[in-house]
BATIDREN-288365 format. One line per field, with one value per residue (C-alpha): x, y, z negated; residue in three letters. Coordinates in pm, 1 decimal. Layout:
BEGIN
px [X / ...]
py [Y / ...]
pz [Z / ...]
res [ALA / ...]
END
This chain:
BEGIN
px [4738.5 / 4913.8 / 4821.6 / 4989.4 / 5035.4 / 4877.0 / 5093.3 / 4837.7 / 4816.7 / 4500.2 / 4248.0 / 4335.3 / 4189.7 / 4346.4 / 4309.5 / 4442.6 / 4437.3 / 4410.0 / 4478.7 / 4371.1 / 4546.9 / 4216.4 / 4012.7 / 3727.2 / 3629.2 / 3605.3 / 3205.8 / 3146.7 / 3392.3 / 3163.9 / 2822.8 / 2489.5 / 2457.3 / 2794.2 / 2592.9 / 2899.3 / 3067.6 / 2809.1 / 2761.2 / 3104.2 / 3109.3 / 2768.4 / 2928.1 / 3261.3 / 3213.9 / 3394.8 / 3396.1 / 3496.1 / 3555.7 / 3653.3 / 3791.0 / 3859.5 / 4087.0 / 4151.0 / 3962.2 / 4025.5 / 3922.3 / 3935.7 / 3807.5 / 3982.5 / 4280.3 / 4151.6 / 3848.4 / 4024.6 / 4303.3 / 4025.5 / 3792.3 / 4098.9 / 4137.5 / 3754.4 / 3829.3 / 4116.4 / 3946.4 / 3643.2 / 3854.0 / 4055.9 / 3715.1 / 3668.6 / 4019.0 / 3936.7 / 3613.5 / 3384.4 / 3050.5 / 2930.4 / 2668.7 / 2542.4 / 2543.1 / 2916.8 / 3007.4 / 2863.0 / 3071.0 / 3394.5 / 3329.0 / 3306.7 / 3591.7 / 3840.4 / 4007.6 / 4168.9 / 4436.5 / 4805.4 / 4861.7 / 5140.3 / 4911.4 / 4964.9 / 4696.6 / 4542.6 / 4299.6 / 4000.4 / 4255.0 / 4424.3 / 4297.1 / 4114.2 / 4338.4 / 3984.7 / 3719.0 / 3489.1 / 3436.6 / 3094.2 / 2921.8 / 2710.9 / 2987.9 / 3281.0 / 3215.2 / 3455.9 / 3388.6 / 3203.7 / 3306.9 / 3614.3 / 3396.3 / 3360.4 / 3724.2 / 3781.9 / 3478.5 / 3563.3 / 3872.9 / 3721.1 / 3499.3 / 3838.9 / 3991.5 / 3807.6 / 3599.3 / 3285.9 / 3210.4 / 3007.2 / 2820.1 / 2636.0 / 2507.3 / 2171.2 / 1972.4 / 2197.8 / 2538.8 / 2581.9 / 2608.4 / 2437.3 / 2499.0 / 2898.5 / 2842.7 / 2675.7 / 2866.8 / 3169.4 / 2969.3 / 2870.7 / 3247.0 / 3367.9 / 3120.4 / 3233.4 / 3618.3 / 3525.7 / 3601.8 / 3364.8 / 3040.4 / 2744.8 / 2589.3 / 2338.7 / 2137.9 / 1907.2 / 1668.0 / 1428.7 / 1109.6 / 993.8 / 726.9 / 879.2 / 604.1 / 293.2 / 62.0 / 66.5 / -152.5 / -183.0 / 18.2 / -112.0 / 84.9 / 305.5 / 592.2 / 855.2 / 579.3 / 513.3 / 860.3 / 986.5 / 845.2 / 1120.8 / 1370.6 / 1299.9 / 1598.2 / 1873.9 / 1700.5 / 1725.9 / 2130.7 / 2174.1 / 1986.3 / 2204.5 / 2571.3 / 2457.2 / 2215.9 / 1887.6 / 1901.6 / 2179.8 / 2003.2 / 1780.3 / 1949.9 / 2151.6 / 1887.2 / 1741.5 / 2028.3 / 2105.9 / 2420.2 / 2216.4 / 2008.7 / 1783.6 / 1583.0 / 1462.0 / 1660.8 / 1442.9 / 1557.5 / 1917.9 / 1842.0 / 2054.6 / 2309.4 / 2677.9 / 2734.2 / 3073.2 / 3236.4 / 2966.3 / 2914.6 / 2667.7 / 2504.5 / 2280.8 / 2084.6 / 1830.6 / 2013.1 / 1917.5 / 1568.5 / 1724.4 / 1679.3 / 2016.3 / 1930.3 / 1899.5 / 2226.9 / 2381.1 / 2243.6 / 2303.3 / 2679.4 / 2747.4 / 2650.7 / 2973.3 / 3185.8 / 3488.8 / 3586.3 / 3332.2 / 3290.2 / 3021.3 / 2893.6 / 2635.3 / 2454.5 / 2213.6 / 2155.9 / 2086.5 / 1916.8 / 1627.9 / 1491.2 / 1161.5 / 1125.6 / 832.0 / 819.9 / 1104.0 / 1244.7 / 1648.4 / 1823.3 / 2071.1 / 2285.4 / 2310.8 / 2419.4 / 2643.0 / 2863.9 / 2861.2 / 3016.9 / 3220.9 / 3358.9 / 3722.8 / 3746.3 / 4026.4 / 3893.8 / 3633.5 / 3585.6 / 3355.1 / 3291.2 / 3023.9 / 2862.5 / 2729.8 / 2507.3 / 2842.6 / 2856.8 / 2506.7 / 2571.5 / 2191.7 / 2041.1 / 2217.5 / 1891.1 / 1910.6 / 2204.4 / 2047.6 / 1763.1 / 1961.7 / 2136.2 / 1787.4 / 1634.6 / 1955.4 / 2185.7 / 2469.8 / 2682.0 / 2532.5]
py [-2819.8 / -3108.3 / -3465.4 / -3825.4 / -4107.2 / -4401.7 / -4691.6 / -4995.7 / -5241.1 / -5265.5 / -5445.0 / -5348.1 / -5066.0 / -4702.1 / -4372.2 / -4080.7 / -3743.2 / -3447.8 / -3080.2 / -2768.5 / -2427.9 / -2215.4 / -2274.2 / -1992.8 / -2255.3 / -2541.0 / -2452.1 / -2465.7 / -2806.7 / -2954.7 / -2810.2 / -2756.0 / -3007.1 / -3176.3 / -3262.4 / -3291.1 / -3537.9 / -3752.0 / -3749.7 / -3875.3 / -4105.6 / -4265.7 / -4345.1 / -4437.6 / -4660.3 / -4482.0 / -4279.2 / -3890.4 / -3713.5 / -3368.8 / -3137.3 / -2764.9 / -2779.3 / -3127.0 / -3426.0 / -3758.2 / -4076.7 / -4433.0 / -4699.4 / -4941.4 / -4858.5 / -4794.1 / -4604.2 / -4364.4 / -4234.4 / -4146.1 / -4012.8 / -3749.4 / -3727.7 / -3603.4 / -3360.7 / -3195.7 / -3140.6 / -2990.7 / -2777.7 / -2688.8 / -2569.0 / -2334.2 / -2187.2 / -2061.4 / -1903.2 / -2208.0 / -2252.0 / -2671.8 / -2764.8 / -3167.6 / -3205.6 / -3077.0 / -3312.0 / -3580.8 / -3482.9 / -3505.6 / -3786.1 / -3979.4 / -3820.4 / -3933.1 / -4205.4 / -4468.3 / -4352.7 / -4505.2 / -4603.9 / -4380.9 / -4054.5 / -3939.2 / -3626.0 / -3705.2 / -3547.7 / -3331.0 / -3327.3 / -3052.1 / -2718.7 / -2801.9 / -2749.5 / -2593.2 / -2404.7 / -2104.0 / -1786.1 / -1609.7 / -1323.1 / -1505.0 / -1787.8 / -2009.4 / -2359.0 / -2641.6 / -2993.5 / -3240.3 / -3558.8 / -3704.9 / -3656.1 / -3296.6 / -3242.8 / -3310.1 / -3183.8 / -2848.5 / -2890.5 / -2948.6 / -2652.0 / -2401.0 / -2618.4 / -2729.0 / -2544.5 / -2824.7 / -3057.6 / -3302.1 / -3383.8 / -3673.3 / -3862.1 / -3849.7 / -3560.4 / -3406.0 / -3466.3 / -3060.8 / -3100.2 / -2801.9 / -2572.4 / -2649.8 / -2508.4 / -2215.3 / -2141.8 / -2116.1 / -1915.2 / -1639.9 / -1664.8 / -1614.8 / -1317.5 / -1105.9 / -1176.7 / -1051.3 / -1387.4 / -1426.9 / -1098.9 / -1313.9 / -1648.1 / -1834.7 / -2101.7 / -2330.0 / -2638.5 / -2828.8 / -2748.9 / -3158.6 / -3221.6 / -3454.2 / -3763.5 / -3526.4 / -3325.3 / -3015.0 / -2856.6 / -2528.1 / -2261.6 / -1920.1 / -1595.2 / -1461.1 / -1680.7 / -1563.8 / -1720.9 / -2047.2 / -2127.1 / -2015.0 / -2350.7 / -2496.8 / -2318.9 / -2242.1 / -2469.4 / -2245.1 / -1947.9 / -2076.6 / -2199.3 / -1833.7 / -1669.2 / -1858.7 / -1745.6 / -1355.2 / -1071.9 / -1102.5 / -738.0 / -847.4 / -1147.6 / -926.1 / -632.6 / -852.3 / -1030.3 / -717.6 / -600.2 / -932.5 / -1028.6 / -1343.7 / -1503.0 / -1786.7 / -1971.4 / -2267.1 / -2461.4 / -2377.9 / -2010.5 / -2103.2 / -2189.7 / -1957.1 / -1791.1 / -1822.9 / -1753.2 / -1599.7 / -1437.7 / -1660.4 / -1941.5 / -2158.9 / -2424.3 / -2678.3 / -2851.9 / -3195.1 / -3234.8 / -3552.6 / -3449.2 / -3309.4 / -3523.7 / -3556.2 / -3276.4 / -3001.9 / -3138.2 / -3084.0 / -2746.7 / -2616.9 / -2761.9 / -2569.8 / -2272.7 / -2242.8 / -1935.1 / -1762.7 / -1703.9 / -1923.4 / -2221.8 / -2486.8 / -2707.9 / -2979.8 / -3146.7 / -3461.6 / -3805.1 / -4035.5 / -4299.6 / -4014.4 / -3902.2 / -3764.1 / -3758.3 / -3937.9 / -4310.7 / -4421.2 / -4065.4 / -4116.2 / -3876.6 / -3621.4 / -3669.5 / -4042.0 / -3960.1 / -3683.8 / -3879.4 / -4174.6 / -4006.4 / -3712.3 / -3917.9 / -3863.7 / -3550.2 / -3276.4 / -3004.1 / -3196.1 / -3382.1 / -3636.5 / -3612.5 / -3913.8 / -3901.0 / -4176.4 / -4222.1 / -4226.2 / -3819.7 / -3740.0 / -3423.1 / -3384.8 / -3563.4 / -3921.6 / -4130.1 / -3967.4 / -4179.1 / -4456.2 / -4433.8 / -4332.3 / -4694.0 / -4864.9 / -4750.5 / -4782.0 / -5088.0 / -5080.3 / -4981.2 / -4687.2]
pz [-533.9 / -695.2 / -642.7 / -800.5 / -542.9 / -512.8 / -623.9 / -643.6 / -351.6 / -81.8 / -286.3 / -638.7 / -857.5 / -884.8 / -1094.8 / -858.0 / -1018.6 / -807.0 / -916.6 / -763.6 / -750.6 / -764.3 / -1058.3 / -912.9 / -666.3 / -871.0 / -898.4 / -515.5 / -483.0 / -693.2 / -602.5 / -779.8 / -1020.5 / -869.8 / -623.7 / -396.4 / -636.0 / -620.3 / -287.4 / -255.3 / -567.3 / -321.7 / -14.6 / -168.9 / -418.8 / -673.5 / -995.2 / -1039.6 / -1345.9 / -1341.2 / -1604.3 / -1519.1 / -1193.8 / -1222.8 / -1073.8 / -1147.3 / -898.2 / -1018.5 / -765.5 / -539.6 / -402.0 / -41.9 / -170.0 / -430.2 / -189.8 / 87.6 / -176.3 / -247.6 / 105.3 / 149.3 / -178.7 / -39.7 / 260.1 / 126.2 / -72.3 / 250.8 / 395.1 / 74.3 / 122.8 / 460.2 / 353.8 / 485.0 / 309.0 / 204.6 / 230.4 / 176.1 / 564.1 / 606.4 / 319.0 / 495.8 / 776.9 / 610.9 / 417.7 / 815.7 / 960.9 / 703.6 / 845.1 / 610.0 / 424.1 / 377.3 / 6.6 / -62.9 / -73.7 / 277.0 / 341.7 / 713.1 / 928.0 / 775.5 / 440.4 / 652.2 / 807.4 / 1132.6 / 1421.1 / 1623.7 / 1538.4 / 1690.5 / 1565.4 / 1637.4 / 1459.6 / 1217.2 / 1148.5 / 1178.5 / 1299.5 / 1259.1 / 1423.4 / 1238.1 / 1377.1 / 1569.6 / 1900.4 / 1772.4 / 1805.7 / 2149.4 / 2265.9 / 2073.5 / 2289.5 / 2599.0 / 2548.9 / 2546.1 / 2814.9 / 3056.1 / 3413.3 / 3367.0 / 3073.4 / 3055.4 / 2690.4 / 2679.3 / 2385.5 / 2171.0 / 1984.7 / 1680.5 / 1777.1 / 1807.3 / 2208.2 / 2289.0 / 1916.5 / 2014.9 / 2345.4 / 2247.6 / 1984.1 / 2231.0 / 2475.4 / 2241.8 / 2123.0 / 2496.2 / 2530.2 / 2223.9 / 2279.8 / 2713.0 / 2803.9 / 2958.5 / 3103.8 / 3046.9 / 2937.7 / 3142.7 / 2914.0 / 3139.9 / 3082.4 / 3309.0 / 3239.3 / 3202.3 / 2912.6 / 2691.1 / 2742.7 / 2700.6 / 2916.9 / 2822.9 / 3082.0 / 3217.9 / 2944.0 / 2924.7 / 2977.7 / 3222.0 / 3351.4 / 3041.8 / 2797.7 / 2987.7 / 2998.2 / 2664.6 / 2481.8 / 2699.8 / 2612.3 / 2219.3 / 2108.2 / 2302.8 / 2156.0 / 1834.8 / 1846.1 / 1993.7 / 1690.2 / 1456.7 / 1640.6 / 1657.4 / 1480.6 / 1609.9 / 1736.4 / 1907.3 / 2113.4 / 2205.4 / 2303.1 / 2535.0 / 2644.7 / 2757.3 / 2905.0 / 3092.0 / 2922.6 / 2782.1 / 3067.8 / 2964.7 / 3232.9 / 3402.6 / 3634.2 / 3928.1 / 3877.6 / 3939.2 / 4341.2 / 4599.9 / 4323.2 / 4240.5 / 3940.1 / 3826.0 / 3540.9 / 3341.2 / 3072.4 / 3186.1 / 2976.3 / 3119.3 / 2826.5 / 2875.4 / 3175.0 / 3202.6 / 3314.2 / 3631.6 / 3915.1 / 4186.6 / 4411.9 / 4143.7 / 3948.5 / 4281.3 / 4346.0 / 3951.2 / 3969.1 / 4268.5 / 4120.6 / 3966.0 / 4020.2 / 3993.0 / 3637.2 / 3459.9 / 3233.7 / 3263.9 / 2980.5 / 3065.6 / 2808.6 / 2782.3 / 2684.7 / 2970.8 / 2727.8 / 2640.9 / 3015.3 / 3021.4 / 3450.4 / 3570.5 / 3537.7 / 3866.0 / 3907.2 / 3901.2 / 3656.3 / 3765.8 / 3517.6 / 3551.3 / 3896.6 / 3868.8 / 3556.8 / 3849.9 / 4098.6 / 3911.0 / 3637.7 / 3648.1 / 3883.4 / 3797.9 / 3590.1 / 3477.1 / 3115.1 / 2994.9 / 2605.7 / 2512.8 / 2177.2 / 1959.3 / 1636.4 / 1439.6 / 1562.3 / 1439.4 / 1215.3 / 1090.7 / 816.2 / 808.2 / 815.9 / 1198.2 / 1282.8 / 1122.1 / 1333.1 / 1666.8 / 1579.9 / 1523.1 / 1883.9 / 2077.7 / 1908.9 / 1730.0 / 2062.4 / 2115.3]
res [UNK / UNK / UNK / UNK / UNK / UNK / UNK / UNK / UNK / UNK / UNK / UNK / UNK / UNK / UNK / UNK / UNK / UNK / UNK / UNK / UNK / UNK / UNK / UNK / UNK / UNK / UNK / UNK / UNK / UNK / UNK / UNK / UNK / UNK / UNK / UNK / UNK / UNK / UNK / UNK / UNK / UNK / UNK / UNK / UNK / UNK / UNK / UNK / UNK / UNK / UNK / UNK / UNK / UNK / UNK / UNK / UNK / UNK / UNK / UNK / UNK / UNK / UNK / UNK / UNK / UNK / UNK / UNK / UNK / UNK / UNK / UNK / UNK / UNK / UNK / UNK / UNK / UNK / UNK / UNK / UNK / UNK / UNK / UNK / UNK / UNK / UNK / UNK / UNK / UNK / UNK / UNK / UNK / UNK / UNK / UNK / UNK / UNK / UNK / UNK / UNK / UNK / UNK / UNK / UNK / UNK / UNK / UNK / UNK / UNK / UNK / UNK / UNK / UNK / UNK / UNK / UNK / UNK / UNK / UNK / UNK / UNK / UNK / UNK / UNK / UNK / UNK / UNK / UNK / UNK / UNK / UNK / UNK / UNK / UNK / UNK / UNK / UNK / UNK / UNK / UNK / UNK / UNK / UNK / UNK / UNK / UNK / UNK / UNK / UNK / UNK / UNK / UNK / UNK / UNK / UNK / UNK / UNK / UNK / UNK / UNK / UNK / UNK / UNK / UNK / UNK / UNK / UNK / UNK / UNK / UNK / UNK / UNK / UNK / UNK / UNK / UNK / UNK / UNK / UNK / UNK / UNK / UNK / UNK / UNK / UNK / UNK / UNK / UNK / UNK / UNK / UNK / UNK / UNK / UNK / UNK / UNK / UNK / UNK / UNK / UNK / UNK / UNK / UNK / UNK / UNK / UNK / UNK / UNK / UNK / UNK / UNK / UNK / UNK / UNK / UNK / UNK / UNK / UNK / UNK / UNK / UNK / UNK / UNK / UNK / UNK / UNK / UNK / UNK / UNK / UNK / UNK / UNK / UNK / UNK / UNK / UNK / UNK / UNK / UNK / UNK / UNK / UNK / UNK / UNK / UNK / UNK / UNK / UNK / UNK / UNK / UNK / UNK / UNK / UNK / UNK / UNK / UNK / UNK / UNK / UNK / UNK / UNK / UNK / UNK / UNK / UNK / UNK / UNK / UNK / UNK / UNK / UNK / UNK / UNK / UNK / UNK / UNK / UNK / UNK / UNK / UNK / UNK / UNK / UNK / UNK / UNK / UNK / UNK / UNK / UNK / UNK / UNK / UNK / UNK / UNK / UNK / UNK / UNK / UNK / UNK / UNK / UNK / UNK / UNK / UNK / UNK / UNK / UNK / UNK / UNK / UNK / UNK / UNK / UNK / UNK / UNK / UNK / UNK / UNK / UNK / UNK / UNK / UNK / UNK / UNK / UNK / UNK / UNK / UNK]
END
């Protein structure tokens, strides 16, 4: 892969021309109907014209160089077997940072320095907050992931469980959720106690069906490698050798965020994940996560990873709308 500096100043127009060693994945740079291009053209406020392997960007100065950047890296991503899709295009295009005039590659223009591994797929983060959470994740005994719906809070976290259970990490996963109706009355649910509370819990079951086989869920499901329950069912154990993820945590109140947190064990890893601007409790209940941030914020072995509607990695009008409801210091 070749590329010719930038020379123009900030402010003035450039032509960059960037050239590709493998021509086979030109196709999948560019996507269906260079849908990719355009996507990029969009947001950036430039102009890309491509010709076998090489691509040429002419824009302002500023623009053009991180344009490239966002190329590279998407190429980068095709090197080491990654699939694109429009929302991981998105993602790139937000995590370049701006680029130094003299054609300096930063950031997602390299190989990402973390990533998980699971059955199904390799994950790479999507945003700067990403990163360190990713971090956090392989670091840290308790973390703490707050921020709103479709920052990849809880899909990071069980991503890294199910990667900690194939590699023996870890002997089992524990994925729990207050059962709290989100604003409506749902009544009385029919069924035996596994089908009232599975509504609850449908989101963890889906993140898990997209990190391993589906006869694989269920086999360790079965088996009890994979536990997936209410919070209430947590009362009286300790729980070691484990990954446990606490999701909607902010729809604990302060005594069960006590007694889940002191569940922890010997040998395990807890994630905790919420947004404690979205509580669902009854109207003057406190939230346990509100209170447990409060008072643990800054405690050894403990991180703090906060989210905003920058890190939203679904559709982009749902950052848009995350920054409508909440302000633009979200």
């Amino acid at each position: 892969m070749s590329r010719k500096p930038v020379t123009a100043q900030a402010g003035e127009r450039a032509r960059l021309e960037v050239q590709f060693d493998r021509q086979q994945l030109m196709g999948r740079l560019f996507g269906e109907f260079d849908q990719n291009l355009i996507a990029v053209e969009s947001r950036l406020g430039v102009y890309i014209s491509a010709r076998g392997n090489k691509i040429q960007i002419e824009g302002l100065a500023e623009q053009a160089a991180r344009a490239r950047d966002v190329l590279i890296g998407l190429y980068n991503r095709l090197v080491q077997g990654q699939d694109l899709d429009p929302g991981a295009v998105d993602a790139v295009i937000s995590m370049t940072a701006e680029p130094t005039l003299d054609g300096i590659i930063r950031d997602v223009a390299e190989p990402p320095k973390v990533m998980i591994r699971t059955r199904k797929k390799t994950i790479v983060p999507r945003s700067r907050t990403q990163v360190a959470y990713m971090e956090a994740l392989g670091r840290d005994d308790i973390i703490f992931a707050l921020g709103p719906a479709g920052t990849g809070k809880t899909y990071l976290a069980v991503a890294q469980a199910v990667q900690q259970l194939i590699t023996g990490s870890v002997s089992r996963l524990i994925l729990s959720r207050p059962a709290v109706e989100a604003g409506e009355r749902l009544g009385f649910l029919p069924g035996d106690m596994k089908e009232k509370v599975d509504p609850y819990l449908r989101p963890l079951y889906d993140a898990l069906y997209d990190m391993l086989p589906t006869e694989q869920v269920e086999r360790r499901i079965a088996s009890g490698e994979i536990e997936i329950a209410p919070i209430a069912f947590m009362r009286g154990r300790t729980l070691s050798e484990a990954f446990i993820i606490l999701d909607e945590a902010q729809n604990t109140t302060p005594a069960q965020m006590k007694m889940f947190l002191t569940r922890f064990g010997m040998n395990s890893r807890m994630v905790v994940c919420g947004d404690p601007r979205q509580i669902d409790l009854p109207e003057g209940g406190k939230s346990g996560l509100a209170d447990a941030v409060l008072k643990l914020e800054g405690t050894e072995g403990m991180s703090m990873i906060r989210f905003g509607a920058g890190d939203v990695v679904r559709h982009p009008i749902v950052g848009r709308i995350v920054q409508a409801y909440e302000g633009p210091d979200a």
